[in-house]
C-alpha positions as a Markdown table, in Angstrom:
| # | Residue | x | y | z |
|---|---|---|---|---|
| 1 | Unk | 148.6 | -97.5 | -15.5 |
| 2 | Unk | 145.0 | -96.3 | -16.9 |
| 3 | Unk | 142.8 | -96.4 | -19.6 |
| 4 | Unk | 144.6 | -95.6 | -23.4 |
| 5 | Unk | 145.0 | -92.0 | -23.9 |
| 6 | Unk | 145.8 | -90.5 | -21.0 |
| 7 | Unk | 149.1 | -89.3 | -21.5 |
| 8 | Unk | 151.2 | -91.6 | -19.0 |
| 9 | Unk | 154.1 | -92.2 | -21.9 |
| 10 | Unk | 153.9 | -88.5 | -22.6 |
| 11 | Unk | 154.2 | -87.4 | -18.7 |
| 12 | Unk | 157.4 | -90.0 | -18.7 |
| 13 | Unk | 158.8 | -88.6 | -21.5 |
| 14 | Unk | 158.0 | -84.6 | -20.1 |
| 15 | Unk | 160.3 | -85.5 | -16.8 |
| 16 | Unk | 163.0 | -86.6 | -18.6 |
| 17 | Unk | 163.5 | -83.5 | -20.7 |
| 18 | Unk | 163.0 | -85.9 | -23.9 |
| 19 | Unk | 166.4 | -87.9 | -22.8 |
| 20 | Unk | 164.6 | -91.2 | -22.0 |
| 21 | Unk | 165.3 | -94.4 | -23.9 |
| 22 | Unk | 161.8 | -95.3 | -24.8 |
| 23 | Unk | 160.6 | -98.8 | -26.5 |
| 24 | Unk | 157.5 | -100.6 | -26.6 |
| 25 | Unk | 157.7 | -104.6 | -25.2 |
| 26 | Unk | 155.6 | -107.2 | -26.9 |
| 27 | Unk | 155.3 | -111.0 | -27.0 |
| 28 | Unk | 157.8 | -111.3 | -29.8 |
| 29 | Unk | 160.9 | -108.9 | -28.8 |
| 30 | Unk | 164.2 | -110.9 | -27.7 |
| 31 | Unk | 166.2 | -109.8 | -25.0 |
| 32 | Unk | 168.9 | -108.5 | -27.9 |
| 33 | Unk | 166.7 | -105.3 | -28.3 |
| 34 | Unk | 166.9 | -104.8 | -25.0 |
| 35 | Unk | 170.5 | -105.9 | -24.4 |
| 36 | Unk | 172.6 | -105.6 | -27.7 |
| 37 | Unk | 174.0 | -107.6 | -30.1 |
| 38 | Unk | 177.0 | -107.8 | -32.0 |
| 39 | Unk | 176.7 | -106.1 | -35.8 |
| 40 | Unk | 179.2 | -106.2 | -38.6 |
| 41 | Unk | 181.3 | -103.4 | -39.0 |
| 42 | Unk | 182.5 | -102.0 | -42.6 |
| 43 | Unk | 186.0 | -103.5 | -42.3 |
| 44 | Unk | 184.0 | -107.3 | -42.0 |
| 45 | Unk | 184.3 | -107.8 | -38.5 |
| 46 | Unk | 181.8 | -108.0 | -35.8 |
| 47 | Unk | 181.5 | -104.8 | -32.9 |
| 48 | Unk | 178.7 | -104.9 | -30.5 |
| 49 | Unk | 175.7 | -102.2 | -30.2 |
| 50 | Unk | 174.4 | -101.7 | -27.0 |
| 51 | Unk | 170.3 | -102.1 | -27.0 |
| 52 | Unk | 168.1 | -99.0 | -25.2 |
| 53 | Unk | 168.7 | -100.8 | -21.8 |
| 54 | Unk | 171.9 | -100.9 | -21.6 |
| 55 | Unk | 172.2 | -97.4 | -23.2 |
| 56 | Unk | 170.0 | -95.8 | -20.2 |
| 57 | Unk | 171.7 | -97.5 | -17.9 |
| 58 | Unk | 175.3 | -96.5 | -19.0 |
| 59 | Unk | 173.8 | -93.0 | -20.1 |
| 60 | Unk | 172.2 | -92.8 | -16.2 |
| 61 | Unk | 168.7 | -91.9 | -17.7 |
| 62 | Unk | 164.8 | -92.9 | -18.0 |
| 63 | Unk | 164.2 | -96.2 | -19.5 |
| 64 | Unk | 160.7 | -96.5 | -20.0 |
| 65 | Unk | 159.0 | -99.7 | -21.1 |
| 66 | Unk | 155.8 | -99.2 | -22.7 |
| 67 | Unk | 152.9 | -102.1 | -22.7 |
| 68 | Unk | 154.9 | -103.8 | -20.0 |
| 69 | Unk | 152.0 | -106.4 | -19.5 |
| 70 | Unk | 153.0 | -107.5 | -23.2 |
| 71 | Unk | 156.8 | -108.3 | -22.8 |
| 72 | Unk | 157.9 | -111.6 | -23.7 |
| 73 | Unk | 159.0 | -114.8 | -21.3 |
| 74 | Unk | 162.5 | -114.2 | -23.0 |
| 75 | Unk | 162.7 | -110.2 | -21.9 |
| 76 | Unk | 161.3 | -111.2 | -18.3 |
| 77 | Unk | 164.3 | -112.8 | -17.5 |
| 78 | Unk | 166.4 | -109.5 | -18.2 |
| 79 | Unk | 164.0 | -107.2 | -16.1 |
| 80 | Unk | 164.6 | -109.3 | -13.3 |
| 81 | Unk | 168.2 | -107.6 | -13.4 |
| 82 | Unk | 167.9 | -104.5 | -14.6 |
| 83 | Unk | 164.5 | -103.7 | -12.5 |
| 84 | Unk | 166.6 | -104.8 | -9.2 |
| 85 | Unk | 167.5 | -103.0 | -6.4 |
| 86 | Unk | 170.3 | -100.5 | -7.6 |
| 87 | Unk | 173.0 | -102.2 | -5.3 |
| 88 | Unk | 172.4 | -105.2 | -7.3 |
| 89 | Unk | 170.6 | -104.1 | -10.8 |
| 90 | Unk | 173.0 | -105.1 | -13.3 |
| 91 | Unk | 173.0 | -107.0 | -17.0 |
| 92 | Unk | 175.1 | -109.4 | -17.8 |
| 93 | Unk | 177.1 | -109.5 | -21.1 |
| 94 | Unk | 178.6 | -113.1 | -22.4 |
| 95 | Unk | 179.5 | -113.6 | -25.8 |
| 96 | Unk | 182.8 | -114.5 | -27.5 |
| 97 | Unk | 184.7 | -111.3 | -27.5 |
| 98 | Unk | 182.7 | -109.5 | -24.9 |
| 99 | Unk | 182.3 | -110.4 | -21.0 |
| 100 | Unk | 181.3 | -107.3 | -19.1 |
| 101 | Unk | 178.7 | -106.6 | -16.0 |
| 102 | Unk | 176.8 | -103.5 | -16.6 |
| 103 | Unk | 175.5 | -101.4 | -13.6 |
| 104 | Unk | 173.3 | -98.4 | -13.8 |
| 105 | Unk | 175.1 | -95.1 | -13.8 |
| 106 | Unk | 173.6 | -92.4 | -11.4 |
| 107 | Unk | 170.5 | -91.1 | -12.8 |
| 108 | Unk | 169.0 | -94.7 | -14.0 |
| 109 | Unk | 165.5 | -95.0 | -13.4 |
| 110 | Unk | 162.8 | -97.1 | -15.3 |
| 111 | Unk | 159.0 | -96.2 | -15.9 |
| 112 | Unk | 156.6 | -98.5 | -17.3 |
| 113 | Unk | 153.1 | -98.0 | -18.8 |
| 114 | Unk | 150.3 | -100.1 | -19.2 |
| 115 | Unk | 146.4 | -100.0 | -19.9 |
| 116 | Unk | 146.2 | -103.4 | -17.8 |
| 117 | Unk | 145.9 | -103.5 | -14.2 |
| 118 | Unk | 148.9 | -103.9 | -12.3 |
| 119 | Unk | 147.5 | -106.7 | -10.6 |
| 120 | Unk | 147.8 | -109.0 | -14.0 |
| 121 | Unk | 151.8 | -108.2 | -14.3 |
| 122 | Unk | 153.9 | -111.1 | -12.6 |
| 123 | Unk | 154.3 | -110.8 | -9.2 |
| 124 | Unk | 158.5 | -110.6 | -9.5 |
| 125 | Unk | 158.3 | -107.8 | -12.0 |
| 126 | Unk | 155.1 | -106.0 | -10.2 |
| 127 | Unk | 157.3 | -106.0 | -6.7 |
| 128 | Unk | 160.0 | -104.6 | -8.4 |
| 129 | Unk | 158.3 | -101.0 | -9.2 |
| 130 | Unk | 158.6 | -98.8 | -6.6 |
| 131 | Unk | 155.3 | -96.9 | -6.9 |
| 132 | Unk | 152.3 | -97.2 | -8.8 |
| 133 | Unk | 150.7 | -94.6 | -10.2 |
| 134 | Unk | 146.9 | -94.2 | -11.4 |
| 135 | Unk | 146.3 | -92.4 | -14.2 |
| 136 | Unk | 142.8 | -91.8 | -13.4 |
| 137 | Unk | 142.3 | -88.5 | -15.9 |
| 138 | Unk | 144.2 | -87.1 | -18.8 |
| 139 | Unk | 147.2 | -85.3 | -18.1 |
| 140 | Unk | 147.5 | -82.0 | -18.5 |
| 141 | Unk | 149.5 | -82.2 | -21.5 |
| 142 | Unk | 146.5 | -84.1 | -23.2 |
| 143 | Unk | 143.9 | -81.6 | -22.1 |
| 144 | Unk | 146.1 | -78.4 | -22.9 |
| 145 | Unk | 144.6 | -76.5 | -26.1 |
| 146 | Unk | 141.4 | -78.3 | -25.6 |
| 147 | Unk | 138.0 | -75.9 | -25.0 |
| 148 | Unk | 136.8 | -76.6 | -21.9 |
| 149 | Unk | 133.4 | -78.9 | -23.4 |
| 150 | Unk | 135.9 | -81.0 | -25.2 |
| 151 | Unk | 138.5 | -81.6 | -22.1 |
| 152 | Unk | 135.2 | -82.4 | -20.0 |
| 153 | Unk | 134.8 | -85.0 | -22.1 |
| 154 | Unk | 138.1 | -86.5 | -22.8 |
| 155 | Unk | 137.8 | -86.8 | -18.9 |
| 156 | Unk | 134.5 | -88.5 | -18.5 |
| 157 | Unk | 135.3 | -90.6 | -21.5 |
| 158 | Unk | 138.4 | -91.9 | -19.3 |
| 159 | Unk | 136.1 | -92.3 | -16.3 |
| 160 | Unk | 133.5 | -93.8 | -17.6 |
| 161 | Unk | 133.3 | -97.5 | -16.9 |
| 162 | Unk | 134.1 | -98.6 | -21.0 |
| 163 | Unk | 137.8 | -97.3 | -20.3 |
| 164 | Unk | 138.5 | -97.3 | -16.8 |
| 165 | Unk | 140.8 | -99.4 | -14.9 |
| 166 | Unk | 140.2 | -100.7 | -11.8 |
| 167 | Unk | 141.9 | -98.7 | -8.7 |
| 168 | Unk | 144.8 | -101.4 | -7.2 |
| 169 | Unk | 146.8 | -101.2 | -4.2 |
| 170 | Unk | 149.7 | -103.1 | -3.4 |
| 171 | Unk | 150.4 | -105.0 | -0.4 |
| 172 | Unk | 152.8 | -104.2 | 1.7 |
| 173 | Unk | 156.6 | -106.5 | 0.8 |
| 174 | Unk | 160.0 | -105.7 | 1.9 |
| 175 | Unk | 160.9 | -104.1 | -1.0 |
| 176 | Unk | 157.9 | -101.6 | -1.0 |
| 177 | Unk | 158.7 | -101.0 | 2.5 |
| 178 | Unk | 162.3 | -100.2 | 1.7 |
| 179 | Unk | 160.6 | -98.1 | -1.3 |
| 180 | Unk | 158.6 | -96.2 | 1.6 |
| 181 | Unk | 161.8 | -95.7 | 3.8 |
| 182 | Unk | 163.6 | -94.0 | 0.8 |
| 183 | Unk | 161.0 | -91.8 | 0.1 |
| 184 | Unk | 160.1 | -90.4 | 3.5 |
| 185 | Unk | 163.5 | -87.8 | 3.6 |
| 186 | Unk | 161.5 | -86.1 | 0.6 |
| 187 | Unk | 157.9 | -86.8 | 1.3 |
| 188 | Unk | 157.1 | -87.0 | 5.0 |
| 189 | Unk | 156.3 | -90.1 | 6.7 |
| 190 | Unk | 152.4 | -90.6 | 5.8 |
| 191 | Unk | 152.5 | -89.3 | 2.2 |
| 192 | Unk | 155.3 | -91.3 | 1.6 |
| 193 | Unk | 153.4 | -94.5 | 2.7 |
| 194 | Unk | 150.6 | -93.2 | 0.9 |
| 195 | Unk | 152.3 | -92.9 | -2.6 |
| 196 | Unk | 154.2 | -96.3 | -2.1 |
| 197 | Unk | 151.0 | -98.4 | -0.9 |
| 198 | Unk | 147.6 | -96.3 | -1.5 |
| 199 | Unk | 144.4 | -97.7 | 0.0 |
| 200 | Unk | 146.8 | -99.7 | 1.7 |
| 201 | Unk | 148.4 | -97.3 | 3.3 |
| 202 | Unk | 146.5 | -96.1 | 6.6 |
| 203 | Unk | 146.6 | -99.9 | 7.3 |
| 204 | Unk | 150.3 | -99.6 | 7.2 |
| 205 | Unk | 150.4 | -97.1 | 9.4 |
| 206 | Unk | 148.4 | -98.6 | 11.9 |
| 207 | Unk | 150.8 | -102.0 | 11.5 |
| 208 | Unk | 153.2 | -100.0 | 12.0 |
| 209 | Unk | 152.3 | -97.4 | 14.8 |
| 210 | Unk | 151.0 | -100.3 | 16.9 |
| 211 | Unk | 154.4 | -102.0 | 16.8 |
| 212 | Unk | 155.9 | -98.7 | 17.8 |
| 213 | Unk | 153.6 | -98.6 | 21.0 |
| 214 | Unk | 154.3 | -102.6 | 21.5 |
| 215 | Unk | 157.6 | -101.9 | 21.6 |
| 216 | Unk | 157.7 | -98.9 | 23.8 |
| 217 | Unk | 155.3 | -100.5 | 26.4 |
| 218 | Unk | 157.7 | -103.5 | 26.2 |
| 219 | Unk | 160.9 | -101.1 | 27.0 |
| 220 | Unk | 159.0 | -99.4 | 30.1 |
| 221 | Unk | 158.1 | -102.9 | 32.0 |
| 222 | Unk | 161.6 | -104.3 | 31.5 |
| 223 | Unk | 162.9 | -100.9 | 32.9 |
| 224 | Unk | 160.4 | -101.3 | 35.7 |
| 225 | Unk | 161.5 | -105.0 | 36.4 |
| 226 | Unk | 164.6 | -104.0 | 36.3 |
| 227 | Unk | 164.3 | -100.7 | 39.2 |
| 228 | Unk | 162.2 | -103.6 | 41.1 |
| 229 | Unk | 164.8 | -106.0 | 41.4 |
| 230 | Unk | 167.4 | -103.3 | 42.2 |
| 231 | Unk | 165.3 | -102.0 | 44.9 |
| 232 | Unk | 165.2 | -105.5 | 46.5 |
């Protein structure tokens, strides 16, 4: 999330080698552009086409969803699934000659942009993202070929207070906490916590590192109990 121009779509796009499935949400879209739909076919009859969700999902590639603060009451409903944990993300196709449960391929991952803070987004599709990521300057791929007076101020023009968005950290839920246990084999524990909660995180930590010493004090006076009683 960040102010408009700053390249988040673009930096999306860059990691996945131009192979994401890429579409803009707004208040109008139906969940058959996300889904499919069934289209006539030159002999008369009716096949179905998969919509750029399904496709990334099958295709085990980037879906990224841009303006996701716009996305209609109707598409919601279909993130709920598709943004789900990946033991469980799945969509759901019904219709008269088609019944099939899609669930991501290896690969599947979904990046979502938006000029809003995250705080405005549901709560049930905001819990869903696994890390949130400020785009506080233009990427390098916006700045590159600029001289270096007009990349200052593309910068400052993102940082100034017309354009910026406000800095958000989420609060710690059992899914960002799962999110923080799968990233820690590739991060480390701390900058793990920090890229899953942000501000948030050295509270985490503390949470966390306090229960750790709870627990271990609690382990060495049941031990000590225990050699007590034996010695009687």
């Amino acid at each position: 999330y960040g102010a408009p121009g700053t390249g988040k779509s673009g930096a999306a796009w860059h990691a996945s080698d131009g192979q994401a499935e890429r579409i803009t949400l707004d208040m109008d879209m139906d969940k058959d552009t996300l889904i499919g739909m069934l289209y006539p076919s030159k002999d008369g009859t009716l096949a179905w086409g998969d919509g750029c969700a399904l496709r990334a999902m099958r295709g085990g590639k980037m879906l990224i969803f841009d303006e996701i603060d716009a996305c209609s009451p109707e598409c919601r409903e279909v993130l709920h699934g598709l943004l789900d944990d990946l033991r469980m993300a799945r969509i759901q196709i019904s219709g008269k000659d088609v019944q099939e449960a899609v669930e991501p391929a290896q690969g599947f991952m979904v990046v979502a942009t938006t000029n809003a803070n995250p705080g405005d987004l549901p709560p049930a599709i905001l819990d869903r993202f696994d890390v949130i990521l400020h785009a506080d300057t233009p990427s390098a791929g916006v700045l590159q070929g600029m001289p270096q007076e007009y990349a200052e101020l593309a910068i400052n023009t993102v940082r100034s207070g017309e354009t910026a968005c406000e800095d958000f950290s989420p609060a710690p839920t059992p899914r960002r906490i799962r999110a923080w246990l799968a990233l820690e084999s590739c991060l480390g524990r701390i900058e793990a916590c920090k890229m899953v909660f942000g501000r948030n995180a050295d509270d985490v930590l503390m949470a966390t590192a306090r229960k750790n010493t709870d627990d271990a004090a609690g382990s060495k006076k049941k031990t000590r109990k225990k050699t007590t009683k034996g010695g009687d």
